[in-house]
N, C-alpha and C positions, 0 to 999 in steps of 0.2 A: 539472586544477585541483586544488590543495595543498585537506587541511581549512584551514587560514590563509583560503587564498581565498575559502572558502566561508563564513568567517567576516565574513572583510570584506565578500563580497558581503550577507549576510542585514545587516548593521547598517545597510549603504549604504540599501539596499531598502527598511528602516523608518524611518532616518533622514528620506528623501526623500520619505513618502509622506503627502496630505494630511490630516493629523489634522480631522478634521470633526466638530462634535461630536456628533454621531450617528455617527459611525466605531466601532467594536470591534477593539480589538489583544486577541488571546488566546493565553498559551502551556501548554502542555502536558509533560510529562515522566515517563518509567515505566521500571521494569524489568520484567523478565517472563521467563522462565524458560527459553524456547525462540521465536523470533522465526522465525514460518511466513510466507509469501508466494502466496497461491493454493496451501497445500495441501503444501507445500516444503518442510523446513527451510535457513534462509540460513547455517548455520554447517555446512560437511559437512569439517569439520577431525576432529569425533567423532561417536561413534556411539552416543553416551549420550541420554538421553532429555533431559537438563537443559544447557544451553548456553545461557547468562545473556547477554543485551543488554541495551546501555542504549538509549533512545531518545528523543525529544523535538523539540518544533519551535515554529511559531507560526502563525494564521491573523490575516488584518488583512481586516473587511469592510469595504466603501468605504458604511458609514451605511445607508439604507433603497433604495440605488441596483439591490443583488443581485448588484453583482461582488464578489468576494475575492481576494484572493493568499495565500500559503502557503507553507511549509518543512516537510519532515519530516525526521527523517534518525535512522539506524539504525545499531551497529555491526552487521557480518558478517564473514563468513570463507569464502566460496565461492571466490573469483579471487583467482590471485595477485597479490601486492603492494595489495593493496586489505583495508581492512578497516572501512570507512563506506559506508554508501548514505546519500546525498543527494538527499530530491525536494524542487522544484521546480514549484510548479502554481498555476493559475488559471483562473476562472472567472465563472458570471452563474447566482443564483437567482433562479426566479420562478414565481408560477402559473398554471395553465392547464388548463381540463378538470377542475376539483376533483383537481390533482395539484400537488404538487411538485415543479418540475424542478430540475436543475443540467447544466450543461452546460458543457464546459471542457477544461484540455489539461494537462496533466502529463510532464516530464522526471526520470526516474531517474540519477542519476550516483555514479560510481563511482571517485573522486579513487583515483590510483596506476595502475588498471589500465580505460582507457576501453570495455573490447571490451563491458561489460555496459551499457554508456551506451544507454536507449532513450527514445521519444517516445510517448506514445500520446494521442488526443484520445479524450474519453469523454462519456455523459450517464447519465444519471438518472432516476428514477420512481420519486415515494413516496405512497403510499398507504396512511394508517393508518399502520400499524406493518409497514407490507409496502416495501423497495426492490429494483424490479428495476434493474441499469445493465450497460453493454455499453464495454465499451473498447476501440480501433482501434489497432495500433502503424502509424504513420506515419515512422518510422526507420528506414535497410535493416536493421540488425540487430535481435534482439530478446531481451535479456537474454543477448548473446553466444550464441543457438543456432545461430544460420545461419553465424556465421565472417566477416561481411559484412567487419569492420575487417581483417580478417587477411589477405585477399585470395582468401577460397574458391570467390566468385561468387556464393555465394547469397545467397537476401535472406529477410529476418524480415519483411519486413512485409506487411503485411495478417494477422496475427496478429491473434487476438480475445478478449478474454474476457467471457462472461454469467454474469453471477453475482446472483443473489438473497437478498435479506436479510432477516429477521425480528427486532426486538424489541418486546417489549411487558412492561409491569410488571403483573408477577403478585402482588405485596404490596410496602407501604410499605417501601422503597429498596430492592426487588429489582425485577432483571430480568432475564428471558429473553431468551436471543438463539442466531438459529439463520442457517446462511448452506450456502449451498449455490454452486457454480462452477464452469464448462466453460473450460475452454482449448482452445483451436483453432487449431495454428501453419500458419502457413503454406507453399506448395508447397517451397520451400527449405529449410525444414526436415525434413520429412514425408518430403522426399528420401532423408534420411541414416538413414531406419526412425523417426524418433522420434512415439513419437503421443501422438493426443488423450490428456484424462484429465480427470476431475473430483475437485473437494475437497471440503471440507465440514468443519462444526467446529457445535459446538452447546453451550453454557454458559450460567454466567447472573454477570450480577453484581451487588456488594454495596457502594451507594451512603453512605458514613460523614458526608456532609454535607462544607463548605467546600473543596469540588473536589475530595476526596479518594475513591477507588473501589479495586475490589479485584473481580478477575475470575480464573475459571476454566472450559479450555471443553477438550473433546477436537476435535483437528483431524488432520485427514489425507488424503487425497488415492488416487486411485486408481493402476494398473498399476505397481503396485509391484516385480511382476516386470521391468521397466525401469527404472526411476528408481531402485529399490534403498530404502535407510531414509530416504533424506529426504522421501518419500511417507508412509512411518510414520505411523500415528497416536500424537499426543501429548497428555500432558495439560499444557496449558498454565496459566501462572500471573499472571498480571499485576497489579500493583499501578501505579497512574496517580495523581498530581495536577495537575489544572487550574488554570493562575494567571490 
């Protein structure tokens, strides 16, 4: 799938979908200094701490029903001939138990080079200012580790990640946020030596009023002896407006 494609498909997607008037279209859009993924960095072209993405997308809720749909998408530079992630996601909020769920599925895609194309269904848990969520890759591959397209036999999936999240506002338009996350690939990956590992990032940010925010956090990720610098930790910089 061309970015084009994926252009026409997001306009099709909003075009078509029932404006209610309790419905919410929301878009988003940021740059940010280094663009980490579970602890990662997604640009491994350099080996500098700063490797600038743009990014941005849109959430459409379907009014006070608790489904949504979505887009995100990202430049990168991991796979060749690819240099955009596109997600792809939906879902249903609701409560239950004095909690907050979200429950839903999500596609990563990776226009030019498909081998990083993955599926995962995931949910949610928020409490307070606490979310725990746990996500399933349901795709044979998983972010191209197992080889699954290329014909290596093995499979990504049942791949997991648990990851934990923390914000709370600690003074008028700051906020702390702290997150924590295990990755857990599965037996076809695990096959070829690659292991587990955890990330983690912790920063706060600086709410300016009229959608506009401004965040900084240190992220990095564990067995760096493996993974090399993209496990790194980094200080990350991100400036975000919500429209």
């Amino acid at each position: 799938m061309t970015h084009t494609s994926l252009k026409v498909l997001g306009i099709a997607l909003v075009c078509a979908l029932p404006f209610a008037a309790s419905a919410q279209l929301t878009g988003n859009v940021s740059l940010t200094s280094n663009y980490k993924f579970r602890g990662q960095d997604q640009d491994t072209s350099k080996t500098r701490a700063v490797k600038p993405a743009l990014q941005g997308g849109f959430d459409y809720a379907f009014g006070e029903s608790g489904w949504y749909v979505g887009n995100w998408n990202s430049t990168v530079n991991w796979l060749d001939g690819n240099s955009l992630e596109a997600d792809l996601y939906g879902g249903y909020k609701f409560k239950a138990g004095g909690l907050d769920w979200d429950v839903g599925a999500v596609t990563y895609l990776f226009p030019g080079n498909t081998t990083g194309n993955t599926t995962e269904l995931y949910g949610a848990a928020t409490w307070g200012p606490v979310t725990a969520k746990y996500s399933h890759a349901v795709s044979k591959d998983y972010f191209g580790w197992a080889g699954a397209k290329a014909g290596s036999g093995l499979k990504g999936r049942n791949s997991g990640y648990l990851g934990f999240a923390y914000a709370q506002e600690i003074a008028p338009q700051w906020t702390l946020k702290a997150s924590v996350g295990f990755t857990r690939f599965a037996s076809g990956i695990k096959r070829q030596g690659v292991p587990n590992y955890m990330d983690y990032s912790v920063g706060a940010a600086y709410d300016f009023g009229s959608g506009l925010s401004l965040g900084a956090a240190v992220a990095g990720a564990s067995k760096k002896s493996y993974f090399g610098d993209v496990n790194k930790a980094r200080l990350l910089v991100t400036l975000t407006k919500t429209l």
